[in-house]
C-alpha positions as CSV (number, residue, x, y, z in Angstrom):
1,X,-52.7,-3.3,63.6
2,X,-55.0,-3.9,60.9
3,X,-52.5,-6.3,58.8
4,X,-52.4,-8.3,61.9
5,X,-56.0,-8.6,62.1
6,X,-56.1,-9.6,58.5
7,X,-53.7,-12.1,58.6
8,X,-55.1,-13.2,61.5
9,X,-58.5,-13.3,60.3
10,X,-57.1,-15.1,56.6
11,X,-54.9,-17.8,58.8
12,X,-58.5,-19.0,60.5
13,X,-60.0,-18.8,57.5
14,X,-57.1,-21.5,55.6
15,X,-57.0,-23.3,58.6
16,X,-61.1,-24.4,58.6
17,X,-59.8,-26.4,55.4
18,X,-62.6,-25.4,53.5
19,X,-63.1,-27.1,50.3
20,X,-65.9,-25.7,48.0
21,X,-65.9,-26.6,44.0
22,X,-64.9,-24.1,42.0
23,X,-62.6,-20.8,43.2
24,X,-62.6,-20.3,46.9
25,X,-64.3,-16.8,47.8
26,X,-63.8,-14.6,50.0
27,X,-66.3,-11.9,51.5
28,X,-64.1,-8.7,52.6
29,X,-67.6,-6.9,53.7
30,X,-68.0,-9.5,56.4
31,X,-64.9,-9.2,57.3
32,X,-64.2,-5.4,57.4
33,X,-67.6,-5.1,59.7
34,X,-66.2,-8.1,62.2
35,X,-62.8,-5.4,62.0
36,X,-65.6,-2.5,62.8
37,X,-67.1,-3.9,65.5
38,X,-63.9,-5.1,67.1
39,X,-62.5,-1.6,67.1
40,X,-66.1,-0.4,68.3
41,X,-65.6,-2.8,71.4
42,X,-62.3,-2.3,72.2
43,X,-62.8,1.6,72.4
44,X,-65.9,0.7,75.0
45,X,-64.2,-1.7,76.9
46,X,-61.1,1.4,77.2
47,X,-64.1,3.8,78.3
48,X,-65.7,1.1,81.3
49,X,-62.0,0.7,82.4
50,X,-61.9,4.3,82.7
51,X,-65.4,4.6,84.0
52,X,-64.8,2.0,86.7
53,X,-61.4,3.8,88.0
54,X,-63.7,7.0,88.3
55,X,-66.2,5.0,90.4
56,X,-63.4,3.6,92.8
57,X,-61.9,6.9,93.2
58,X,-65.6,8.7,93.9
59,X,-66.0,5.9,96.7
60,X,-62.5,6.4,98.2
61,X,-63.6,10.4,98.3
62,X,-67.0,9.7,99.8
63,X,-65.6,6.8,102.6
64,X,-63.1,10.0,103.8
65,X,-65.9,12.5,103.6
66,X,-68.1,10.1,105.6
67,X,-64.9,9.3,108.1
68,X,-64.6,13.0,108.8
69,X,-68.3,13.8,109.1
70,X,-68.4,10.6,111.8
71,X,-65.1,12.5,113.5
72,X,-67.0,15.7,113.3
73,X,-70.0,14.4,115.0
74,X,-68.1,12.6,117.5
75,X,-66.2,15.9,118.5
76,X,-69.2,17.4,118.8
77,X,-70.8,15.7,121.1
78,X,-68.1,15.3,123.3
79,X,-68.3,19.5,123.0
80,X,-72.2,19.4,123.8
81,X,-71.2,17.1,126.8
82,X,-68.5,19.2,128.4
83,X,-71.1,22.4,128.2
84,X,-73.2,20.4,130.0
85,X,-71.3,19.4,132.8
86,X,-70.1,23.2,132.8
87,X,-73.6,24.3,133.3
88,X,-74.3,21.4,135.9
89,X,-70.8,23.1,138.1
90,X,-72.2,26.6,137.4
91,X,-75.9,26.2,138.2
92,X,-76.0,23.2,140.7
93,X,-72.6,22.9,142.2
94,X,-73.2,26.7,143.0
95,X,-76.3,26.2,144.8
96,X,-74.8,22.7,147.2
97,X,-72.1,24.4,148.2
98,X,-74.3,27.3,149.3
99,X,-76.6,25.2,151.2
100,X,-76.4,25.5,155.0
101,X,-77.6,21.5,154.9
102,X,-73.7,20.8,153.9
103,X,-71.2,20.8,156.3
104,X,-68.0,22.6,156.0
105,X,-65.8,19.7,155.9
106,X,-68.1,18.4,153.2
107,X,-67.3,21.0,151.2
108,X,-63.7,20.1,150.1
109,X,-64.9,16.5,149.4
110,X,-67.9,17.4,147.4
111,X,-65.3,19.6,145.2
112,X,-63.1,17.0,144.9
113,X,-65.7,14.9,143.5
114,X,-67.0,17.3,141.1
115,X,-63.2,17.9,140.1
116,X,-62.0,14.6,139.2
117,X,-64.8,14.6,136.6
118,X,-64.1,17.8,135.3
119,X,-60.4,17.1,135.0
120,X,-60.9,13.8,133.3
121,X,-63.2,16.1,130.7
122,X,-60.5,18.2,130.2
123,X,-58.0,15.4,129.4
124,X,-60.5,14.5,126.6
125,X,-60.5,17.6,125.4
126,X,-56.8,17.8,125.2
127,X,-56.6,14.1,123.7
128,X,-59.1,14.8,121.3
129,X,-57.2,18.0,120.1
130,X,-53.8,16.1,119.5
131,X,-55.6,13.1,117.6
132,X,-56.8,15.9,115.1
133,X,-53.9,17.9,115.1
134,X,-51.3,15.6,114.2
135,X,-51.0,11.8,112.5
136,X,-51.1,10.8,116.2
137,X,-49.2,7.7,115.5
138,X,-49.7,7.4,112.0
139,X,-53.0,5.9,112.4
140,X,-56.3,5.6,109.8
141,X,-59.4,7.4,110.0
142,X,-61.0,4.3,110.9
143,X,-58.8,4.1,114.0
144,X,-59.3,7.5,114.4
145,X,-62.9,7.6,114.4
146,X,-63.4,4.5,116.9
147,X,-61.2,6.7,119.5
148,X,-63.4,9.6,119.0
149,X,-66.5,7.1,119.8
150,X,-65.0,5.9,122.6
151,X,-64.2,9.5,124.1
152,X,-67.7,10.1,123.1
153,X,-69.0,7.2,125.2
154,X,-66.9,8.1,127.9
155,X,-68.4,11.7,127.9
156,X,-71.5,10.7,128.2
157,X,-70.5,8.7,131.0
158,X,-69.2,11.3,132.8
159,X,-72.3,13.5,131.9
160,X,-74.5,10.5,133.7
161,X,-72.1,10.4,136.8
162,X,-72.4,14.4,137.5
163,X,-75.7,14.5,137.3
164,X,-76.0,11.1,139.8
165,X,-73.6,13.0,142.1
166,X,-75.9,15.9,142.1
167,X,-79.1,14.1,142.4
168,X,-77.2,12.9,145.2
169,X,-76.6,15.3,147.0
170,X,-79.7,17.4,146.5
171,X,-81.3,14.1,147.6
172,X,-78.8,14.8,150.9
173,X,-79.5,18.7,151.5
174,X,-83.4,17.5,150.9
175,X,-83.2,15.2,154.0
176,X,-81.4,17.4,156.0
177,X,-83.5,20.1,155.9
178,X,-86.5,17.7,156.1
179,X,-84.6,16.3,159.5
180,X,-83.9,19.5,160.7
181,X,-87.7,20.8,160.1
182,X,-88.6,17.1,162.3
183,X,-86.1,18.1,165.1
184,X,-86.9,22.1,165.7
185,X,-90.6,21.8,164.9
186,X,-92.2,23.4,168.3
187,X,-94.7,20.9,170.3
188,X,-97.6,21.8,171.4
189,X,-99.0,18.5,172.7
């Protein structure tokens, strides 16, 4: 390696066509320190190569890390939405189908509306479970985490429509027992 520097070096050197009177010199000091510092750069540039491939590999590492923490968050808020629509059909559901303001026929139809959400929360639950248990279709993290978000959304949705359907019919059983007060309040005119 170091002949084929020097050659190199002495082939530029003939090829200046230098002309000086006298002997041609030649300063070795020179050119043994250009030799120094070319060896000096070549062993840094090997180091930022190798620096720069551990860089790209830390960023791959943290874009999955930050992939599954978005994943993780996303399941979890589907989870935090589904207890909440459990404790919306254990506290309130309880007490309108209890309430002597709701007609018996009106019983199977307010359960059915109450159901159809609850069903749909449990096929998110059991989509969400076989996206993270298997490749589901081979697909990225990426794709993975934007189906999460969208489950996520769709939570909350159903979170929003219980609670409207309750408000609802509270706001139902209200009038009905404020019509019935009207209708059997005693006269005394």
């Amino acid at each position: 390696m170091k002949t084929k520097i020097l050659i190199l070096s002495m082939a530029l050197l003939f090829s200046l066509n230098i002309k000086a009177q006298g002997m041609p010199t030649y300063d070795n000091t020179n050119f043994i320190s250009l030799v120094k510092q070319l060896i000096e750069s070549g062993k840094q540039t090997a180091q930022m190569i190798k620096s720069v491939k551990f860089l790209k590999d830390a960023k791959e590492s943290i874009e999955k890390v930050s992939s599954v923490v978005q994943q993780l968050r996303a399941v979890q808020e589907i989870g935090q939405n589904n207890q909440r629509l459990i404790q919306v059909m254990q506290n309130e559901l309880q007490d309108i189908l209890n309430s002597p303001y709701i007609k018996p026929d009106e019983v199977s139809r307010v359960m059915e509306s109450f159901d159809s959400i609850v069903q749909n929360s449990l096929d998110t639950v059991d989509f969400i479970d076989e996206i993270l248990s298997s490749d589901y279709l081979k697909m990225s993290d990426a794709e993975r985490a934007e189906i999460l978000k969208e489950k996520e959304l769709e939570s909350k949705e159903m979170v929003s429509n219980i609670k409207t359907k309750t408000r609802r019919y509270k706001d139902i059983i209200s009038f009905r027992k404020m019509q019935d007060k009207v209708n059997n309040r005693e006269t005394n005119y």
